[in-house]
Backbone atoms as SQL, in Angstrom:
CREATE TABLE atoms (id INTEGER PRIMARY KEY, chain TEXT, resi INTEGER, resn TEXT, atom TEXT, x REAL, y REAL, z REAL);
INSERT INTO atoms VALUES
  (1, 'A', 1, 'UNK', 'N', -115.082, 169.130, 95.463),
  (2, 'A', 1, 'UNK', 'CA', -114.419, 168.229, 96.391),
  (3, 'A', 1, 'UNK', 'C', -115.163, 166.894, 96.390),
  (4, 'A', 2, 'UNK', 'N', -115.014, 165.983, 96.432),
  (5, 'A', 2, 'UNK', 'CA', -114.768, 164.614, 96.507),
  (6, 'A', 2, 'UNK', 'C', -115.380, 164.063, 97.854),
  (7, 'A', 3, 'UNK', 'N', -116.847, 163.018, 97.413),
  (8, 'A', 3, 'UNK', 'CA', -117.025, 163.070, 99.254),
  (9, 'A', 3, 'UNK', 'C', -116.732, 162.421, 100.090),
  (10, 'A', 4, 'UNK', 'N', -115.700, 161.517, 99.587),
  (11, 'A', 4, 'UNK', 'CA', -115.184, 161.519, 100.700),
  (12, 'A', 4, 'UNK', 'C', -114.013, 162.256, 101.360),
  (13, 'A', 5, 'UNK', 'N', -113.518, 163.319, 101.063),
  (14, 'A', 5, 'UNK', 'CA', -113.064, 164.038, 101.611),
  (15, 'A', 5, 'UNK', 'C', -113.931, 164.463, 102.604),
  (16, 'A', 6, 'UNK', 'N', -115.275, 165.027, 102.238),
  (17, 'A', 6, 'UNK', 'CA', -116.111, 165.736, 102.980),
  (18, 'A', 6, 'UNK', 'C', -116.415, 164.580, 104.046),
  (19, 'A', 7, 'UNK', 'N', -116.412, 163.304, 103.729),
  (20, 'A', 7, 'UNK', 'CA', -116.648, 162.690, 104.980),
  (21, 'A', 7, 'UNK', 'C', -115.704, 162.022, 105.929),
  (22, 'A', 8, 'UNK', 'N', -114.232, 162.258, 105.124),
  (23, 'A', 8, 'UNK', 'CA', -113.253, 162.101, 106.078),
  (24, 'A', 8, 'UNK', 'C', -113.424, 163.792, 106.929),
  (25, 'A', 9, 'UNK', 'N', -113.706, 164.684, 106.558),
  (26, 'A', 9, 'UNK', 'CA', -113.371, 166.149, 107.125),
  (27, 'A', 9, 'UNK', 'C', -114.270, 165.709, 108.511),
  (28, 'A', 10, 'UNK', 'N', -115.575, 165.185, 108.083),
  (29, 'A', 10, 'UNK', 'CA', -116.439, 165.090, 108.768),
  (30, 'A', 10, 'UNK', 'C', -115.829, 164.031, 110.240),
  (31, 'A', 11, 'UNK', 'N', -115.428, 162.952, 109.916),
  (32, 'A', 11, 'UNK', 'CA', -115.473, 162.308, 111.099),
  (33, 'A', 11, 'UNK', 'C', -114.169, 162.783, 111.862),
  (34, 'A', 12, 'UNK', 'N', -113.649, 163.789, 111.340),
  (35, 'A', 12, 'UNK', 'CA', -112.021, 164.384, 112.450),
  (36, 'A', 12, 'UNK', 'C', -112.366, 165.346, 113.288),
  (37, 'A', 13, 'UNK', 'N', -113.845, 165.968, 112.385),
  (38, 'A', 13, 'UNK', 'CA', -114.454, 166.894, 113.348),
  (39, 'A', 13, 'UNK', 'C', -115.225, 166.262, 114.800),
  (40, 'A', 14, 'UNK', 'N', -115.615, 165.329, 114.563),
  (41, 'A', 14, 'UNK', 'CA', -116.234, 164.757, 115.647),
  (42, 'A', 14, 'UNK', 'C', -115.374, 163.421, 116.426),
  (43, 'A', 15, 'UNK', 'N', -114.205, 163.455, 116.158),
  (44, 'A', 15, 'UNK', 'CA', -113.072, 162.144, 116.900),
  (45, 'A', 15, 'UNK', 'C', -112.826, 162.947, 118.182),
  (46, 'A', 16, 'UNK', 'N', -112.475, 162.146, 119.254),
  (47, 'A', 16, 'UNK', 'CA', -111.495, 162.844, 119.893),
  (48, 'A', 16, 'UNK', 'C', -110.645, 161.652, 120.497),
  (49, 'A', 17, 'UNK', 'N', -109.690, 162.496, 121.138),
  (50, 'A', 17, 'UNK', 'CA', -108.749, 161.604, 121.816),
  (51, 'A', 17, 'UNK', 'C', -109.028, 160.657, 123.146),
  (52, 'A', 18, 'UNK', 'N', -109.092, 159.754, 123.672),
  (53, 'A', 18, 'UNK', 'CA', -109.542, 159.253, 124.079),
  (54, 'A', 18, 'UNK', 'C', -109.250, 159.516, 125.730),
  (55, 'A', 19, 'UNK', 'N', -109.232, 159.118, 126.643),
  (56, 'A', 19, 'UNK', 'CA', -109.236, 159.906, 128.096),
  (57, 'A', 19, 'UNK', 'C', -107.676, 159.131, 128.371),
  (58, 'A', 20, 'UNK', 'N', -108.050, 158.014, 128.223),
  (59, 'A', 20, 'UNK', 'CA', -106.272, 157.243, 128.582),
  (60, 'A', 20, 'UNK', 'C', -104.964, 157.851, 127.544),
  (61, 'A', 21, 'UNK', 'N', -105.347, 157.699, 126.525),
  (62, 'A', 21, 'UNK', 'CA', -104.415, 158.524, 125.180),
  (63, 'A', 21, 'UNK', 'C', -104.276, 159.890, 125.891),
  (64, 'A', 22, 'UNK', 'N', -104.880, 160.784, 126.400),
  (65, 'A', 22, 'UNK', 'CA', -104.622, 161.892, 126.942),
  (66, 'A', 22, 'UNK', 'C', -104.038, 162.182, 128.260),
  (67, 'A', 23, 'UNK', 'N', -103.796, 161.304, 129.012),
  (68, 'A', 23, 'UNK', 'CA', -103.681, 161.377, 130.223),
  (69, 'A', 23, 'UNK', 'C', -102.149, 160.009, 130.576),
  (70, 'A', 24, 'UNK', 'N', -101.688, 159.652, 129.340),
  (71, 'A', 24, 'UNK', 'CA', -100.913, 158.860, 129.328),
  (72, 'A', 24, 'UNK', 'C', -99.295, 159.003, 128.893),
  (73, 'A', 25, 'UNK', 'N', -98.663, 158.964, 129.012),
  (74, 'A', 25, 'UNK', 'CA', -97.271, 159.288, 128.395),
  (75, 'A', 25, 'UNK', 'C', -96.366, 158.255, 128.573),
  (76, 'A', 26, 'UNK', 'N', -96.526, 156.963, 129.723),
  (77, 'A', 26, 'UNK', 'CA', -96.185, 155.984, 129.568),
  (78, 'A', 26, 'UNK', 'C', -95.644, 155.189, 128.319),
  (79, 'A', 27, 'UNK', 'N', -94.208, 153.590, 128.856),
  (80, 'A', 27, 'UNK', 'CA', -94.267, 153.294, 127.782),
  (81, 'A', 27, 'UNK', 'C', -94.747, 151.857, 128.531),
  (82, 'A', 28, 'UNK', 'N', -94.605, 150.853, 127.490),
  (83, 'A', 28, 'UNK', 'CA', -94.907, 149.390, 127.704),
  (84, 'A', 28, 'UNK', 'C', -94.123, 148.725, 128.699),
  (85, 'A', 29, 'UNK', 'N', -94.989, 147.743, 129.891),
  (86, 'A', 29, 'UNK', 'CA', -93.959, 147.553, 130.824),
  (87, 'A', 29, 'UNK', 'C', -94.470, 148.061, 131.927),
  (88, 'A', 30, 'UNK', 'N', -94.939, 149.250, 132.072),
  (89, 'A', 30, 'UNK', 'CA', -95.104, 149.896, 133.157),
  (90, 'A', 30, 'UNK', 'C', -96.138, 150.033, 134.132),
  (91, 'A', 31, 'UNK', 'N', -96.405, 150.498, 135.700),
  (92, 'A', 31, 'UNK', 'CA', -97.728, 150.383, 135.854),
  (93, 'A', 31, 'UNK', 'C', -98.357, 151.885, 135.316),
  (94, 'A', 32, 'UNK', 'N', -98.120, 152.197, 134.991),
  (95, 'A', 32, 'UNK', 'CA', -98.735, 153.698, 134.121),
  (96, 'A', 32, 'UNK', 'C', -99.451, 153.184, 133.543),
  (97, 'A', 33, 'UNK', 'N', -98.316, 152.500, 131.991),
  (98, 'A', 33, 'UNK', 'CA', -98.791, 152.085, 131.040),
  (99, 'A', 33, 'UNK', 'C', -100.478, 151.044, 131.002),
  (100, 'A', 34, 'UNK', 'N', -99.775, 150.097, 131.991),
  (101, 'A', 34, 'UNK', 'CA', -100.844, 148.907, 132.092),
  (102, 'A', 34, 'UNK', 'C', -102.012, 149.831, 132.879),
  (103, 'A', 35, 'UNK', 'N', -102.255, 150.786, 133.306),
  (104, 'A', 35, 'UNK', 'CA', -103.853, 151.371, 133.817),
  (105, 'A', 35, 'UNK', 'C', -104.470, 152.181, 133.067),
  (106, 'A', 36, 'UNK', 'N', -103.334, 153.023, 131.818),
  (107, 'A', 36, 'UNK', 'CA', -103.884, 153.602, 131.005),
  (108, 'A', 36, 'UNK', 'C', -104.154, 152.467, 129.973),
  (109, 'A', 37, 'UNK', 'N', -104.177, 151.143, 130.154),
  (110, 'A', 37, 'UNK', 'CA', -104.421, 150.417, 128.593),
  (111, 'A', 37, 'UNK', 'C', -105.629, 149.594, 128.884),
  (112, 'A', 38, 'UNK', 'N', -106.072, 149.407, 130.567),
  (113, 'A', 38, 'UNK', 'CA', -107.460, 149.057, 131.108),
  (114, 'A', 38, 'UNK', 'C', -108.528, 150.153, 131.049),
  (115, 'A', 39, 'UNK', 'N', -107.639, 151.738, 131.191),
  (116, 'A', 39, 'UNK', 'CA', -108.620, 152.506, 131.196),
  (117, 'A', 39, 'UNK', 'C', -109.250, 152.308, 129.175),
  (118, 'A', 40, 'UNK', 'N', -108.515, 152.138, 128.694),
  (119, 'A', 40, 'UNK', 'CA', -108.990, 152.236, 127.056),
  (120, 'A', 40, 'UNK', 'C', -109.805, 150.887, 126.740),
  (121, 'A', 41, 'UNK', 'N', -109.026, 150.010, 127.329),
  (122, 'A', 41, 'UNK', 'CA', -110.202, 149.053, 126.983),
  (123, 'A', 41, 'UNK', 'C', -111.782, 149.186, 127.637),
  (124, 'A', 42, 'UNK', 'N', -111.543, 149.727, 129.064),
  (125, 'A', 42, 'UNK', 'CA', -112.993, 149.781, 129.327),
  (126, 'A', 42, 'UNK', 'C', -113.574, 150.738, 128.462),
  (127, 'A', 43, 'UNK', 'N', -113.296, 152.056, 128.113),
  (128, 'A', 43, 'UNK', 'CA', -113.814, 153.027, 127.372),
  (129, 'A', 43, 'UNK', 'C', -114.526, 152.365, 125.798),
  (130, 'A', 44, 'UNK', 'N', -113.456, 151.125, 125.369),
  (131, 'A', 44, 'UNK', 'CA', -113.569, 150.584, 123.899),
  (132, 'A', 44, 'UNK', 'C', -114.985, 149.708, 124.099),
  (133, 'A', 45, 'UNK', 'N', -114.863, 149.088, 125.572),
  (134, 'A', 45, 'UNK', 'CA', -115.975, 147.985, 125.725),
  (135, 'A', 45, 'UNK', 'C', -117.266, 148.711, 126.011),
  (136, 'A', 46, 'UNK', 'N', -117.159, 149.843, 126.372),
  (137, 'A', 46, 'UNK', 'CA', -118.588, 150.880, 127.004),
  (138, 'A', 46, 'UNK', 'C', -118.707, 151.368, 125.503),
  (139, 'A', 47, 'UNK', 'N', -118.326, 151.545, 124.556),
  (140, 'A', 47, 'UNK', 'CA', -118.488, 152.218, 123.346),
  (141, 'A', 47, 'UNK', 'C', -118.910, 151.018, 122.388),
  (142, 'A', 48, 'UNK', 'N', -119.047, 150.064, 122.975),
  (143, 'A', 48, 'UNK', 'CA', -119.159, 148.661, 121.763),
  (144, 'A', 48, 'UNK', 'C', -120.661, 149.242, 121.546),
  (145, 'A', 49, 'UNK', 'N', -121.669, 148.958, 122.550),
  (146, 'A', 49, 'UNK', 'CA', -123.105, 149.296, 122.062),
  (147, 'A', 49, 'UNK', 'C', -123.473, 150.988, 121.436),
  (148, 'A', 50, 'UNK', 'N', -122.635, 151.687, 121.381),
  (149, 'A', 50, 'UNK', 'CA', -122.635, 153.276, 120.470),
  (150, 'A', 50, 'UNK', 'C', -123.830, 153.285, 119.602),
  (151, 'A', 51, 'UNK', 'N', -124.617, 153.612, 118.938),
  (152, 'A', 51, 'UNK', 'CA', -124.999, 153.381, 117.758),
  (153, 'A', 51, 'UNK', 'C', -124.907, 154.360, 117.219),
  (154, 'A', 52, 'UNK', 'N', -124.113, 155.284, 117.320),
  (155, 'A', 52, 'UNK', 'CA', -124.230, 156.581, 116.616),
  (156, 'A', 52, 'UNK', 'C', -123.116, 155.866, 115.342),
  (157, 'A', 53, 'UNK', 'N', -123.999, 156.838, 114.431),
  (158, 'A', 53, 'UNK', 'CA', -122.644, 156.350, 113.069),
  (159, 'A', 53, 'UNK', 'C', -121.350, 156.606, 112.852),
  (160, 'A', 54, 'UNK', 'N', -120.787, 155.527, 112.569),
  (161, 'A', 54, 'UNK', 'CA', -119.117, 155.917, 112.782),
  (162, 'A', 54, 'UNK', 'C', -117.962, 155.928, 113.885),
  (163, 'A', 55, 'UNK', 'N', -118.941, 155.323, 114.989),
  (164, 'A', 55, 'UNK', 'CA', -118.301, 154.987, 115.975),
  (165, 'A', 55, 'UNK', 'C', -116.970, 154.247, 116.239),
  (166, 'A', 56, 'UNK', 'N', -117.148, 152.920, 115.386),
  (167, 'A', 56, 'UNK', 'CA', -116.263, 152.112, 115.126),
  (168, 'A', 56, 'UNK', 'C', -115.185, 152.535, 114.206),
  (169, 'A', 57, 'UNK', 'N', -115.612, 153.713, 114.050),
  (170, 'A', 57, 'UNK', 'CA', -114.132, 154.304, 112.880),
  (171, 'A', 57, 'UNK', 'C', -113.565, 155.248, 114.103),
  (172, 'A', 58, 'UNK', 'N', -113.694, 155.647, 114.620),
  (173, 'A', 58, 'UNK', 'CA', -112.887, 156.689, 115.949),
  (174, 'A', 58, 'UNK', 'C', -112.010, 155.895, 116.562),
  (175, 'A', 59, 'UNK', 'N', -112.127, 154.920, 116.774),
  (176, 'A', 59, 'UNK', 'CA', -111.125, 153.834, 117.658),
  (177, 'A', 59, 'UNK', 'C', -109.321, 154.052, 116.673),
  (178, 'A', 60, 'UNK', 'N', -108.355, 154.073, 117.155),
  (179, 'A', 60, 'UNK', 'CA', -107.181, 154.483, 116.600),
  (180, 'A', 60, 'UNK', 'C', -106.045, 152.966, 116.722),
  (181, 'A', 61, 'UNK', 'N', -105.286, 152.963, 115.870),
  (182, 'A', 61, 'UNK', 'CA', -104.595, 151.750, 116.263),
  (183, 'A', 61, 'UNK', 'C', -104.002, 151.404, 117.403),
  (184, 'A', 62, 'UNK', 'N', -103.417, 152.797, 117.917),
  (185, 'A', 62, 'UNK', 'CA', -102.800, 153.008, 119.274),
  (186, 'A', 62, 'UNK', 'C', -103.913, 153.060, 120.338),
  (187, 'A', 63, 'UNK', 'N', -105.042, 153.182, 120.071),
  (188, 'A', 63, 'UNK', 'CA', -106.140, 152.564, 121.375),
  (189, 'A', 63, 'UNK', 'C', -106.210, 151.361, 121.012),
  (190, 'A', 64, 'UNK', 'N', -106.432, 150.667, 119.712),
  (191, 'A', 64, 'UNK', 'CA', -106.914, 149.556, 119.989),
  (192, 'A', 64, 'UNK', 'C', -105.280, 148.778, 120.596),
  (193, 'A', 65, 'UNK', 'N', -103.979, 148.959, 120.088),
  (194, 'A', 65, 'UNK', 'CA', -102.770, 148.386, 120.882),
  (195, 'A', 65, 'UNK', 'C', -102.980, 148.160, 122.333),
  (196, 'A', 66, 'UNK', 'N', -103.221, 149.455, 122.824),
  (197, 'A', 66, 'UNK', 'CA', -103.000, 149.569, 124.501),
  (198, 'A', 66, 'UNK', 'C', -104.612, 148.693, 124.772),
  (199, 'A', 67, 'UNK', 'N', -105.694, 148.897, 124.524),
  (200, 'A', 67, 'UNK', 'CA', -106.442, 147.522, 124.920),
  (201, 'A', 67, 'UNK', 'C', -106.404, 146.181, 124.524),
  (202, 'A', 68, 'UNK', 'N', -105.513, 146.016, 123.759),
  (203, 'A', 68, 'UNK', 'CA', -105.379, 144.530, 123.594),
  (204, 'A', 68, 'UNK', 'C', -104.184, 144.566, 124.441),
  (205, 'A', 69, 'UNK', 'N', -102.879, 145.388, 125.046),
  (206, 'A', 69, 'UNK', 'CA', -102.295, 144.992, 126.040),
  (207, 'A', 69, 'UNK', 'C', -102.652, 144.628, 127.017),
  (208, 'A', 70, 'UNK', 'N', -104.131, 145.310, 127.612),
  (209, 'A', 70, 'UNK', 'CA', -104.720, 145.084, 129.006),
  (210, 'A', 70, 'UNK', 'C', -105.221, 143.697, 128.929),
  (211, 'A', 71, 'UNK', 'N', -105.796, 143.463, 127.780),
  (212, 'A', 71, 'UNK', 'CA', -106.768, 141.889, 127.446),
  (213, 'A', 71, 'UNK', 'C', -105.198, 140.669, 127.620),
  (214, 'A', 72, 'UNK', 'N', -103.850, 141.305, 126.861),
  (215, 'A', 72, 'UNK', 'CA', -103.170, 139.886, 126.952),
  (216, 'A', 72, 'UNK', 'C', -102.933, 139.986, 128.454),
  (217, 'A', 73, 'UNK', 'N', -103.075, 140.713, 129.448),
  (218, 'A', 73, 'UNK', 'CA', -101.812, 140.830, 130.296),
  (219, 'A', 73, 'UNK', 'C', -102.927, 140.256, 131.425),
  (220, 'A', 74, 'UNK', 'N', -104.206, 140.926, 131.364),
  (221, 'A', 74, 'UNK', 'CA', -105.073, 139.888, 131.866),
  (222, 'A', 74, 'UNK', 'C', -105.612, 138.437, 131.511),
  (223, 'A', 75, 'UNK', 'N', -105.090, 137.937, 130.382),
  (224, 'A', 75, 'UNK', 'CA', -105.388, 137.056, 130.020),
  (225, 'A', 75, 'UNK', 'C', -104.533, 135.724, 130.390),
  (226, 'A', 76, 'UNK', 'N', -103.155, 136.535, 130.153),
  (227, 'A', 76, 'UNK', 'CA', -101.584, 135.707, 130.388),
  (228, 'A', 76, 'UNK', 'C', -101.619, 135.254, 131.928),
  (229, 'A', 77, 'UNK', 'N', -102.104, 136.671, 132.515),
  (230, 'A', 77, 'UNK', 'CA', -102.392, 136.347, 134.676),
  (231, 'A', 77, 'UNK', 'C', -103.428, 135.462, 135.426),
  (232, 'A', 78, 'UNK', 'N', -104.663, 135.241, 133.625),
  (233, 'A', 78, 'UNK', 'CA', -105.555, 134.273, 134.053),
  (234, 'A', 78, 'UNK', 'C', -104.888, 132.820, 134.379),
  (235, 'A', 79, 'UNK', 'N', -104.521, 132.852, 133.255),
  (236, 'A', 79, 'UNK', 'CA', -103.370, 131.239, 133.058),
  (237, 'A', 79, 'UNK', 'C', -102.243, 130.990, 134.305),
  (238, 'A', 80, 'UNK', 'N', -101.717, 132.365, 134.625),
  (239, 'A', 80, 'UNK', 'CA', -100.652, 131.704, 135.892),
  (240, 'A', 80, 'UNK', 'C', -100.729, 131.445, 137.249),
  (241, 'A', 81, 'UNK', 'N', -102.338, 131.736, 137.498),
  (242, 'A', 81, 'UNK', 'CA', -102.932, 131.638, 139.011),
  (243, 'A', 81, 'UNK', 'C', -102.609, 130.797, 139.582),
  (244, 'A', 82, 'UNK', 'N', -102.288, 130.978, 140.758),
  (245, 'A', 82, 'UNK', 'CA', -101.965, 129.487, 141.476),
  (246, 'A', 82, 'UNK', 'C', -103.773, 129.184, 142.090),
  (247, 'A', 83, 'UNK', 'N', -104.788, 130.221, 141.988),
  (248, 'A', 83, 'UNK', 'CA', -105.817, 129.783, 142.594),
  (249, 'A', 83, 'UNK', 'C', -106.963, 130.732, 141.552),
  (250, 'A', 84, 'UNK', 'N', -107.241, 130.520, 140.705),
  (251, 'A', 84, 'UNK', 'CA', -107.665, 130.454, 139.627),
  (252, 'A', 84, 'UNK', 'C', -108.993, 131.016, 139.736),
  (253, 'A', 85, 'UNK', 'N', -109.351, 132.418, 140.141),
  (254, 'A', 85, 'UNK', 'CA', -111.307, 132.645, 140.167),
  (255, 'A', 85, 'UNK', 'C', -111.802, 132.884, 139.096),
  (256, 'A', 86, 'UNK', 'N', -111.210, 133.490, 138.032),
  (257, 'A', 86, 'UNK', 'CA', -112.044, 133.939, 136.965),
  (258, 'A', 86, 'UNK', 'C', -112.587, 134.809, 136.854),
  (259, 'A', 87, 'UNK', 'N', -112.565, 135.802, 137.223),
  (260, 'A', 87, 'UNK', 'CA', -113.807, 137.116, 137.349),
  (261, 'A', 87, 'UNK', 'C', -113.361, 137.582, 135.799),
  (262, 'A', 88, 'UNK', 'N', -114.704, 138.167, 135.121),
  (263, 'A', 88, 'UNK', 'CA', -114.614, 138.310, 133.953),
  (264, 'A', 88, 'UNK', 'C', -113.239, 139.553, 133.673),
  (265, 'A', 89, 'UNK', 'N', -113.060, 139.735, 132.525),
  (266, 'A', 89, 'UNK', 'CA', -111.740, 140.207, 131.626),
  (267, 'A', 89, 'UNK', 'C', -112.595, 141.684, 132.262),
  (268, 'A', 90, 'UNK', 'N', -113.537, 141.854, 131.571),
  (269, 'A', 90, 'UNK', 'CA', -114.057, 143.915, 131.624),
  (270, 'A', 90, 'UNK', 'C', -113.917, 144.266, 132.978),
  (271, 'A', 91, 'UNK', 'N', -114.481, 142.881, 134.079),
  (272, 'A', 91, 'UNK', 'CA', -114.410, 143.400, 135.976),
  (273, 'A', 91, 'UNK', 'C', -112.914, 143.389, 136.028),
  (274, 'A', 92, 'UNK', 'N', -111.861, 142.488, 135.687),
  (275, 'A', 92, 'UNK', 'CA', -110.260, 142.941, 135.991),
  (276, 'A', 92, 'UNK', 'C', -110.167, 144.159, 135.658),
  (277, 'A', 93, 'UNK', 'N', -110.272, 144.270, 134.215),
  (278, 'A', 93, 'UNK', 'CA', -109.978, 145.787, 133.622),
  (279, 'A', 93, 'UNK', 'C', -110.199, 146.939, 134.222),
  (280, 'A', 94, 'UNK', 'N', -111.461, 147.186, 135.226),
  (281, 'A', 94, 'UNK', 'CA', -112.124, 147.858, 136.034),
  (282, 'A', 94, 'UNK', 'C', -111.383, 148.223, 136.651),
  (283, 'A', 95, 'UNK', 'N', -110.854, 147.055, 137.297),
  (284, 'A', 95, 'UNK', 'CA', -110.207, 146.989, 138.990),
  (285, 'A', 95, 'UNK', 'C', -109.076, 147.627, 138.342),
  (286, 'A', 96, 'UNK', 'N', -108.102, 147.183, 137.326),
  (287, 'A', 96, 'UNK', 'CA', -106.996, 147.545, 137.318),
  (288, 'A', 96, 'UNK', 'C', -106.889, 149.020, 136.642),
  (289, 'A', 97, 'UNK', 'N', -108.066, 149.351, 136.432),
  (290, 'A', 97, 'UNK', 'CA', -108.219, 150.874, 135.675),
  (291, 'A', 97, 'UNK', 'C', -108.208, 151.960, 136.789),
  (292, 'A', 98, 'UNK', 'N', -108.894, 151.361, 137.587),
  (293, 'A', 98, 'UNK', 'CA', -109.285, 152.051, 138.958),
  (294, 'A', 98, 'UNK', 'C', -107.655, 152.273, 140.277),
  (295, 'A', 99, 'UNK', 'N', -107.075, 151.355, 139.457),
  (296, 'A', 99, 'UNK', 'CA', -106.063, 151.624, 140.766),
  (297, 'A', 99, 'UNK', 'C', -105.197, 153.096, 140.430),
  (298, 'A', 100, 'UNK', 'N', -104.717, 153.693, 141.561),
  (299, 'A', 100, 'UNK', 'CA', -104.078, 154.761, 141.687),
  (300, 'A', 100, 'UNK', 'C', -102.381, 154.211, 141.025),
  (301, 'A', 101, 'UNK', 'N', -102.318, 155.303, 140.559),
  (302, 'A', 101, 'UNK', 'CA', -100.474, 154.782, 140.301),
  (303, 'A', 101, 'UNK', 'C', -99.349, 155.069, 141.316),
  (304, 'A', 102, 'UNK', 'N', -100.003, 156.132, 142.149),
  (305, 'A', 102, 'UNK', 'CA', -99.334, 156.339, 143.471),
  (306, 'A', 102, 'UNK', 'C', -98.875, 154.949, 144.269),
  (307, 'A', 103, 'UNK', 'N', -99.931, 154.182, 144.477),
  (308, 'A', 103, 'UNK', 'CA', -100.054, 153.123, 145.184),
  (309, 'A', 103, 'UNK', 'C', -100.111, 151.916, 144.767),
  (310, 'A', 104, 'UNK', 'N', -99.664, 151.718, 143.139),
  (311, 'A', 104, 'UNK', 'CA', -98.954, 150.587, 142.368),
  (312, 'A', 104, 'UNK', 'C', -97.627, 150.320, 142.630),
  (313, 'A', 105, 'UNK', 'N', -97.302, 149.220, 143.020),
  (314, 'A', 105, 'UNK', 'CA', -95.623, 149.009, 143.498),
  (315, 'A', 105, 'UNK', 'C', -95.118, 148.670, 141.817),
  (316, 'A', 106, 'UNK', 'N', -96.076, 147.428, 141.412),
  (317, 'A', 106, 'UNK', 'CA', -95.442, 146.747, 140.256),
  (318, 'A', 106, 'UNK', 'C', -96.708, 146.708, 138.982),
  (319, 'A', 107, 'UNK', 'N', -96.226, 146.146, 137.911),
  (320, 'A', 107, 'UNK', 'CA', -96.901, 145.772, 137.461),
  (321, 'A', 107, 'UNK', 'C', -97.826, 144.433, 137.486),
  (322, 'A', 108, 'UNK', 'N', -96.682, 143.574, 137.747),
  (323, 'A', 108, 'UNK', 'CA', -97.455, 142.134, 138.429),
  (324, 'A', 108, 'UNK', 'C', -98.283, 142.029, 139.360),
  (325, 'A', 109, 'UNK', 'N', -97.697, 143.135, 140.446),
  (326, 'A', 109, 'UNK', 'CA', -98.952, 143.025, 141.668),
  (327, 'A', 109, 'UNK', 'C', -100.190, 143.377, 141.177),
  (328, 'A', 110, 'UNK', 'N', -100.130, 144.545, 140.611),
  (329, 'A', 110, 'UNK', 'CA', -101.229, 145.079, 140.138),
  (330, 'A', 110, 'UNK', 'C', -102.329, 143.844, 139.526),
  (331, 'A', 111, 'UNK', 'N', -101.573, 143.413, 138.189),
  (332, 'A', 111, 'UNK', 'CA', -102.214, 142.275, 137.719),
  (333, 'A', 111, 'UNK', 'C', -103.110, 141.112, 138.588),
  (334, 'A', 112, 'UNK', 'N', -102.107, 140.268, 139.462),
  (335, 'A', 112, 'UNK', 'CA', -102.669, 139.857, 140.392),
  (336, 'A', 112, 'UNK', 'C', -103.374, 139.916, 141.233),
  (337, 'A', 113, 'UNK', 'N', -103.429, 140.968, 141.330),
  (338, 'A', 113, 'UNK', 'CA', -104.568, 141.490, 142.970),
  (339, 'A', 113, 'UNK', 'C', -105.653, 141.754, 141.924),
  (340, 'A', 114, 'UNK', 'N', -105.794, 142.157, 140.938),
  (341, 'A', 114, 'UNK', 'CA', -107.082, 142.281, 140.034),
  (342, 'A', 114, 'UNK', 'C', -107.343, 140.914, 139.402),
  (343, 'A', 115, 'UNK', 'N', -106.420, 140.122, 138.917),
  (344, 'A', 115, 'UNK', 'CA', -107.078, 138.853, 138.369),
  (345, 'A', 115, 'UNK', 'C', -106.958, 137.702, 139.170),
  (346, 'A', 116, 'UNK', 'N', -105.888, 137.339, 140.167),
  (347, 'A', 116, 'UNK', 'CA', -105.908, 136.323, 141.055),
  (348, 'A', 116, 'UNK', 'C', -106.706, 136.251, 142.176),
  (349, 'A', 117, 'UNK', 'N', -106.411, 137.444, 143.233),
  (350, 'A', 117, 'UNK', 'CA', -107.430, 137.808, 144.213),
  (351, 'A', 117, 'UNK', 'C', -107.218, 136.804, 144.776);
């Protein structure tokens, strides 16, 4: 066998699915969607310093999608503030990772109350 087979075998043995990817069924649009795509980005941004090898190969296109949704959608809500604070992109992500979906009306609110404040 061929090694990289043996080292693709290798890194499927040690991937896993990620906590938002698992806990998500949402589509785009939604407040589901948008808390499972803060929860992945924070997970992606806590995994930046990893040093274990191969880290950066576990990340999947569909995690990295849903955290770059959280980054535009916080990014797009930075720009439309009518009162503009700035709290960094990873503290929105937080906030908006952290909210319950029970007690999400919208998606916009959501946004706002985490990036406008």
């Amino acid at each position: 066998m061929k090694p990289i087979h043996y080292l693709t075998a290798f890194l499927f043995i040690f991937a896993r699915p990620s906590y938002a990817l698992v806990h998500s069924d949402a589509k785009p649009g939604s407040v589901k969607f948008l808390i499972s795509a803060c929860q992945e980005y924070t997970e992606l941004y806590n995994k930046r310093d990893n040093s274990r090898f191969g880290a950066f190969l576990t990340t999947s296109k569909e995690e990295s999608f849903r955290a770059g949704y959280c980054l535009g959608a916080i990014m797009h809500a930075n720009s439309q503030c009518a009162y503009p604070r700035s709290p960094s992109v990873y503290r929105s992500a937080e906030i908006i990772a952290s909210v319950s979906v029970e007690r999400a009306f919208s998606e916009a609110r959501v946004i706002e109350h985490a990036v406008c404040r």
